[in-house]
GUTI-940900 format. One record per residue: residue number from 0; residue in one letter; x, y, z of N, C-alpha, C, O, CB in turn. Coordinates in steps of 0.05 Angstrom, whole numbers, plus 32768, in hexadecimal, padded with zeros to 4 digits. Each point is the difference from the previous one (the first is absolute). Glycine has a CB too. Layout:
resi / resn / n_xx / n_yy / n_zz / ca_xx / ca_yy / ca_zz / c_xx / c_yy / c_zz / o_xx / o_yy / o_zz / cb_xx / cb_yy / cb_zz
NUM / a / X / Y / Z / X / Y / Z / X / Y / Z / X / Y / Z / X / Y / Z
...
***
This chain:
resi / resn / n_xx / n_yy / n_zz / ca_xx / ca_yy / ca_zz / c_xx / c_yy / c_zz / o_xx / o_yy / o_zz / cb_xx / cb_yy / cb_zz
0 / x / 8011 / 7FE9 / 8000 / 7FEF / 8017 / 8000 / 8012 / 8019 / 8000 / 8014 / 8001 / 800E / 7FC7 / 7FE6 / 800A
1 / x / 801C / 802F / 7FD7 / 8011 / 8013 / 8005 / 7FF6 / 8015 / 8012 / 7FE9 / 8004 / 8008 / 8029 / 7FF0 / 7FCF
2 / x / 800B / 801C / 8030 / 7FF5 / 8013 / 8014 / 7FE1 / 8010 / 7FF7 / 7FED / 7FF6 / 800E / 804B / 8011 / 8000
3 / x / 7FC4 / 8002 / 7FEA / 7FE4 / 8010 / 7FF1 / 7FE5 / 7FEE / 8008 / 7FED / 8009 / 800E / 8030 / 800A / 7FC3
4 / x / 7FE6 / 7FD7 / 8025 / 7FEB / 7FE1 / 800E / 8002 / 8004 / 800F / 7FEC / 800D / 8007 / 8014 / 7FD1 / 7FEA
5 / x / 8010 / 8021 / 8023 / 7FFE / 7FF3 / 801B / 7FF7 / 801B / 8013 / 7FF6 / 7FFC / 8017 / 8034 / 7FDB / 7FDF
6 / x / 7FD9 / 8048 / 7FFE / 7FFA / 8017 / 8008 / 7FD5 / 8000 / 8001 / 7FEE / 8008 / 800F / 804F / 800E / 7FD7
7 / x / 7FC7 / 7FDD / 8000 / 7FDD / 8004 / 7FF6 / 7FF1 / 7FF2 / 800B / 7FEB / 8007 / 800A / 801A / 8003 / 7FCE
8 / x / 8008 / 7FD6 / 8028 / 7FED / 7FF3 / 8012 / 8001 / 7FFF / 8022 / 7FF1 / 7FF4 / 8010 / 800F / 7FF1 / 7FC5
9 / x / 8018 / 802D / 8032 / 7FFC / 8009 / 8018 / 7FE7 / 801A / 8010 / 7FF7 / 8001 / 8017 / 803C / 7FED / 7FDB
10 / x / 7FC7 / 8023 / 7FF8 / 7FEC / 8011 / 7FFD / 7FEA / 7FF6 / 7FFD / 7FEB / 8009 / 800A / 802F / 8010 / 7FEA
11 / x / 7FE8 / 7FCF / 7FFB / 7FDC / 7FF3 / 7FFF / 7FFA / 7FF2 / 8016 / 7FE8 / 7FF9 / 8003 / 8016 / 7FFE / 7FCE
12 / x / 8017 / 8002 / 8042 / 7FF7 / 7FEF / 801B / 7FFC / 8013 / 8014 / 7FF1 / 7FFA / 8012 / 802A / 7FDD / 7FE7
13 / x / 7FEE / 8043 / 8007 / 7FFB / 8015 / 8013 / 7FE6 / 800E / 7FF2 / 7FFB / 8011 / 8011 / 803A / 7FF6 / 8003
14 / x / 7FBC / 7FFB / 7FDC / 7FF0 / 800D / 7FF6 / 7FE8 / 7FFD / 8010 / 7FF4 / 7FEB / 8005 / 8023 / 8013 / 7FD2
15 / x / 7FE2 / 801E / 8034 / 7FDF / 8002 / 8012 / 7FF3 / 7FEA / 7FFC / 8006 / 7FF0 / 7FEE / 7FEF / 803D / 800B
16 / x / 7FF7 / 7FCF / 801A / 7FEC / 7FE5 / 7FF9 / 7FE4 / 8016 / 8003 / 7FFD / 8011 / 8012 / 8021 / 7FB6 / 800A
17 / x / 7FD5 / 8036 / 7FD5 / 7FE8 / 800F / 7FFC / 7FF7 / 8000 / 801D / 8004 / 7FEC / 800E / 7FEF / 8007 / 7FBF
18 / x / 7FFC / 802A / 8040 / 7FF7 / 7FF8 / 801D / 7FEC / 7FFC / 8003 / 7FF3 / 8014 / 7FFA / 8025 / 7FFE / 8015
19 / x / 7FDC / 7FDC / 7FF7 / 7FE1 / 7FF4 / 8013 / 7FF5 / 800B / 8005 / 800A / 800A / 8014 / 7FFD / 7FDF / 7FFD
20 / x / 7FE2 / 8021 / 7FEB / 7FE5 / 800E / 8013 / 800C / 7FEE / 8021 / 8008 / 7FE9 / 8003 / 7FBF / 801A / 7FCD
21 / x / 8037 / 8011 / 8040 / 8004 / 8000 / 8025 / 7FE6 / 7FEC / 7FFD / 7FEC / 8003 / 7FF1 / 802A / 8037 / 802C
22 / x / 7FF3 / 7FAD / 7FF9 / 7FEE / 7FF1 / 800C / 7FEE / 8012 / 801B / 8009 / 8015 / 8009 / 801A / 7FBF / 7FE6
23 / x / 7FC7 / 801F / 8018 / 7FEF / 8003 / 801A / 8019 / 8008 / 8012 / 8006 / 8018 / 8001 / 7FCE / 7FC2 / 7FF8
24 / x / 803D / 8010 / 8017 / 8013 / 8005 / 8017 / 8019 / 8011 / 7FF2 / 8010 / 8007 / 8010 / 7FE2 / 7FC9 / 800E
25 / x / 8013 / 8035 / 7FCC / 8010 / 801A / 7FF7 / 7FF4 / 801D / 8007 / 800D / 8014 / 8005 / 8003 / 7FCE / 7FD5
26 / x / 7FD6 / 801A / 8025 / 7FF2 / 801F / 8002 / 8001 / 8005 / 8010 / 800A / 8016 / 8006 / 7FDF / 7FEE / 7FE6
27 / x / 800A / 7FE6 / 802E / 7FFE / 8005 / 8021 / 801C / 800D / 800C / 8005 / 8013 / 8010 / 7FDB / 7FC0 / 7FF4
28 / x / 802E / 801C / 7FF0 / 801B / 8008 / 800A / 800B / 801C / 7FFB / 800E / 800E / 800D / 7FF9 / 7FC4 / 7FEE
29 / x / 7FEE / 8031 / 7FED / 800B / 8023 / 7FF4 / 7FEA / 800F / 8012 / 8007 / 8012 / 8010 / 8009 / 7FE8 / 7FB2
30 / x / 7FDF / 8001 / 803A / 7FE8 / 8013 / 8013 / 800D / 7FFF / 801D / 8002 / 8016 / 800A / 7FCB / 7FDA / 7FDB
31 / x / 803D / 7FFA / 802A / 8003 / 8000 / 801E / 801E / 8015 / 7FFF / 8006 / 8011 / 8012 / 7FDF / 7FB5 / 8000
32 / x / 802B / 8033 / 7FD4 / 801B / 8013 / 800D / 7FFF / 8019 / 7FEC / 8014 / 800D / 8002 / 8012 / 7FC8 / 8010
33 / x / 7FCB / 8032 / 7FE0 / 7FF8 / 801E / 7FFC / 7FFC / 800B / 8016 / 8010 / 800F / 800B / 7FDE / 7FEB / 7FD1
34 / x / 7FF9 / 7FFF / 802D / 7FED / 8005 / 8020 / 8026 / 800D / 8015 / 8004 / 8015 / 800B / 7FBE / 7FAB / 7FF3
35 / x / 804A / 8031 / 8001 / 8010 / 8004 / 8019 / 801A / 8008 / 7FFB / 8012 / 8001 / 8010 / 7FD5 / 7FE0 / 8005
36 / x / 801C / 8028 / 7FC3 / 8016 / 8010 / 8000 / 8019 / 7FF0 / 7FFD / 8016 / 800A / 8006 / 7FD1 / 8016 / 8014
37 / x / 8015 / 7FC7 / 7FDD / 8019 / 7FEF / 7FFA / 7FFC / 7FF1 / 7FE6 / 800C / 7FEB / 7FFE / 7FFE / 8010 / 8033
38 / x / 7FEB / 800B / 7FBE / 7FFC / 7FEF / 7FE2 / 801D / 8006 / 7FED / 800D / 8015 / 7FFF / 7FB5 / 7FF4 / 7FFE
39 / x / 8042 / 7FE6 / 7FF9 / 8021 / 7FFB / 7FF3 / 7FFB / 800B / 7FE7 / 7FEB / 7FFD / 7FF4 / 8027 / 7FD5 / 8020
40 / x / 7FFE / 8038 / 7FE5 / 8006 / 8009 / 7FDF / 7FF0 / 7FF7 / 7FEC / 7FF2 / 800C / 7FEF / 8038 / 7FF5 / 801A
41 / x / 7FDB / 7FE3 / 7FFE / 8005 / 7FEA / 7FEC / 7FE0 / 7FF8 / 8003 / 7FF2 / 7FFC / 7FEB / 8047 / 7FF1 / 801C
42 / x / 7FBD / 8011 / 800F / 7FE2 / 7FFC / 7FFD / 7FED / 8012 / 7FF8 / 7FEB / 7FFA / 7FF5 / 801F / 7FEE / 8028
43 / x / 8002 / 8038 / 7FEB / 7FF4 / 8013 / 7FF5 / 7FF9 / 8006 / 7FE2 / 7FED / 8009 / 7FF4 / 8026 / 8000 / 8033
44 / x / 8009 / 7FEE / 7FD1 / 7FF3 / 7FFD / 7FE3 / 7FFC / 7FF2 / 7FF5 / 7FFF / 8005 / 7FE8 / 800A / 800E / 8013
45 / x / 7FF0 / 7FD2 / 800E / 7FFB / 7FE8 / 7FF3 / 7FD9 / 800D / 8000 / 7FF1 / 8002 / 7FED / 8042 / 7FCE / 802A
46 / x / 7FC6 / 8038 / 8008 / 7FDE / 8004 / 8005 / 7FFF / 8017 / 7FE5 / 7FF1 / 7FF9 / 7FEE / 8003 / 8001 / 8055
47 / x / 8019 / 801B / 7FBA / 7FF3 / 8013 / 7FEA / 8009 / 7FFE / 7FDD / 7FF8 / 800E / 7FED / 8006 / 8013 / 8041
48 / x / 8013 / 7FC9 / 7FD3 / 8000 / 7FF6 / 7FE4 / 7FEF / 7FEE / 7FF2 / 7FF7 / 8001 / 7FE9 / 802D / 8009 / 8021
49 / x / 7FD8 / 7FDC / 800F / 7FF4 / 7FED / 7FF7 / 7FE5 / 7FFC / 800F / 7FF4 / 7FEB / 7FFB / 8039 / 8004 / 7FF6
50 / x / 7FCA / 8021 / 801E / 7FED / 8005 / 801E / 7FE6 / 8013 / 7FF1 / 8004 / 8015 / 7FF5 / 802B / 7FF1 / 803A
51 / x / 7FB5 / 7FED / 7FD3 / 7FED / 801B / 7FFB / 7FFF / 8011 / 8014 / 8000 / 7FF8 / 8017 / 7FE4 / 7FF1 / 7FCF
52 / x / 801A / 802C / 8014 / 7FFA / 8018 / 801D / 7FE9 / 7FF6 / 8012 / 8001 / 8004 / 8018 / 800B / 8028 / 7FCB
53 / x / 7FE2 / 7FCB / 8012 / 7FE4 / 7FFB / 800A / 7FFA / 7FE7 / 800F / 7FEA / 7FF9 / 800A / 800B / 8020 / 7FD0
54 / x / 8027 / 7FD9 / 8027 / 8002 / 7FF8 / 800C / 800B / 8003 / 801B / 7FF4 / 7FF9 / 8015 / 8004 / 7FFC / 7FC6
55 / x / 801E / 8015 / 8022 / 8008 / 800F / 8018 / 7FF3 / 8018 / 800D / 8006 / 8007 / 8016 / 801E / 7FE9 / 7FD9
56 / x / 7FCF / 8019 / 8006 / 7FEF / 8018 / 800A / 7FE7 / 7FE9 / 801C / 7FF9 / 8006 / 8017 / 800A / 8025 / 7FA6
57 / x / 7FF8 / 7FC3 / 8038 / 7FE7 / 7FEC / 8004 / 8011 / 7FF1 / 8022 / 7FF9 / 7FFA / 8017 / 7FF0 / 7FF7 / 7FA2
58 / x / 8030 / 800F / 8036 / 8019 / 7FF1 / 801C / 7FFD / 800B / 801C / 7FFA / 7FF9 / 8017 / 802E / 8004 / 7FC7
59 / x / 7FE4 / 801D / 800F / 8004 / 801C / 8017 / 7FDC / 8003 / 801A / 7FFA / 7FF8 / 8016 / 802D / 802C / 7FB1
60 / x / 7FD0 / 7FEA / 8027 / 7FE8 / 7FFD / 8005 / 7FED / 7FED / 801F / 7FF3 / 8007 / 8014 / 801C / 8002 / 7FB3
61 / x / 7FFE / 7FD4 / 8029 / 7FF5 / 7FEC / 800E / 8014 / 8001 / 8020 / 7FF9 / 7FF9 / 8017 / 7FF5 / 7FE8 / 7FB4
62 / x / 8031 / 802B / 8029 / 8009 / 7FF5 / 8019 / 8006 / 801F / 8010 / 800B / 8000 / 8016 / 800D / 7FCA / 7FD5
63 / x / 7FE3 / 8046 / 800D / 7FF7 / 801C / 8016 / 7FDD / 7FFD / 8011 / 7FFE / 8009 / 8017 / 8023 / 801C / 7FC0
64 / x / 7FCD / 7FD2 / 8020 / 7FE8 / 7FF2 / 800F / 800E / 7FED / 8014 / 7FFD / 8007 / 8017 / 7FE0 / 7FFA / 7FC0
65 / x / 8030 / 7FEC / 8028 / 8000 / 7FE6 / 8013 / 8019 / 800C / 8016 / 7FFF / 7FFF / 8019 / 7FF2 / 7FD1 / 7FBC
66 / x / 8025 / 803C / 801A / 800D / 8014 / 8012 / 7FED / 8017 / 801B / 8005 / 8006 / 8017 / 801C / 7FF4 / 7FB6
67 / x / 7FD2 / 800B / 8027 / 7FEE / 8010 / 8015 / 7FF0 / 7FF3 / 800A / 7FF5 / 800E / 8012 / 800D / 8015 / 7FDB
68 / x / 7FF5 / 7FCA / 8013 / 7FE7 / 7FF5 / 800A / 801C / 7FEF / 8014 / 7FFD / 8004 / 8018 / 7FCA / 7FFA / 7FBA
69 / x / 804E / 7FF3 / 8028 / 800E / 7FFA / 8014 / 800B / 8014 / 8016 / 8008 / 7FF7 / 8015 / 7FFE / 7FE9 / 7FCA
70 / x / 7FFA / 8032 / 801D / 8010 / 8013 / 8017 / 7FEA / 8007 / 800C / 7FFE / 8005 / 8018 / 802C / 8010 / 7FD3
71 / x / 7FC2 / 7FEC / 8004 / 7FDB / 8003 / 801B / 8002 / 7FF3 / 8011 / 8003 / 8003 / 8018 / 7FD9 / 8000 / 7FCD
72 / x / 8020 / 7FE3 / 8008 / 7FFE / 7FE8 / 8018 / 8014 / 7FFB / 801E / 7FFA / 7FF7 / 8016 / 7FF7 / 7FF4 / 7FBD
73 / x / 8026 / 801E / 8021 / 8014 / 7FF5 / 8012 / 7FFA / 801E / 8019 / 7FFF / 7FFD / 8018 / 802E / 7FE0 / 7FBC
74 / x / 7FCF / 803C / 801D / 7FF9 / 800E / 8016 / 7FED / 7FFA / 8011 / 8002 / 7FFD / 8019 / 800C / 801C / 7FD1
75 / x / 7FE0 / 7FE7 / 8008 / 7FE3 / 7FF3 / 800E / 8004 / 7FEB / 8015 / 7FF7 / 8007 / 8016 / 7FF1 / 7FFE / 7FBE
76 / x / 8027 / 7FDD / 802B / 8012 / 7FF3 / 8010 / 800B / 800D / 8017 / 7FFC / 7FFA / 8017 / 800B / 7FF0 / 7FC4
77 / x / 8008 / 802A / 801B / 8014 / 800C / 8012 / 7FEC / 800D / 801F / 7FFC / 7FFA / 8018 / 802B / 8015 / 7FB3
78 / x / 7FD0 / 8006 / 8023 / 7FFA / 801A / 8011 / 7FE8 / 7FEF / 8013 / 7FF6 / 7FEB / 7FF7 / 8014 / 8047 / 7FE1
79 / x / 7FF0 / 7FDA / 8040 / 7FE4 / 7FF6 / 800D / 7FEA / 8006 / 7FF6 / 7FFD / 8012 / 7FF0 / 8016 / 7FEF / 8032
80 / x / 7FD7 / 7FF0 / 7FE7 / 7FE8 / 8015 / 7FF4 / 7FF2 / 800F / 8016 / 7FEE / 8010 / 7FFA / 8008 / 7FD2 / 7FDE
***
């Protein structure tokens, strides 16, 4: 093989792999570390390249409700009545 081959088919084994629509537990996960200010680069743009908004909007949404309804509760727990 000459050097030039061995250059080209080194580039076709590194070449992007098309990206996936985000699974169910990919979203959760982008939704829970958005929420808290730690989502990675790398996931960030995986959710707005290959991610519908409307979905995440729907994420966000679902897990700011259960977020609040948990810190009710746990107050509610807490405090006396």
């Amino acid at each position: 093989m000459t050097e030039n081959e061995t250059k080209s088919s080194a580039n076709q084994e590194k070449s992007p792999e098309p990206e996936k629509a985000p699974g169910f537990f990919d979203i959760v996960l982008s939704t829970v570390a958005a929420a808290f200010g730690v989502q990675s680069k790398r996931n960030y743009q995986r959710d707005f390249h290959s991610g519908n908004i409307w979905t995440y909007v729907v994420a966000g949404v679902v897990f700011t409700v259960v977020f609040v309804l948990a810190v009710a509760g746990l107050v509610s727990m807490v405090l006396p009545d």
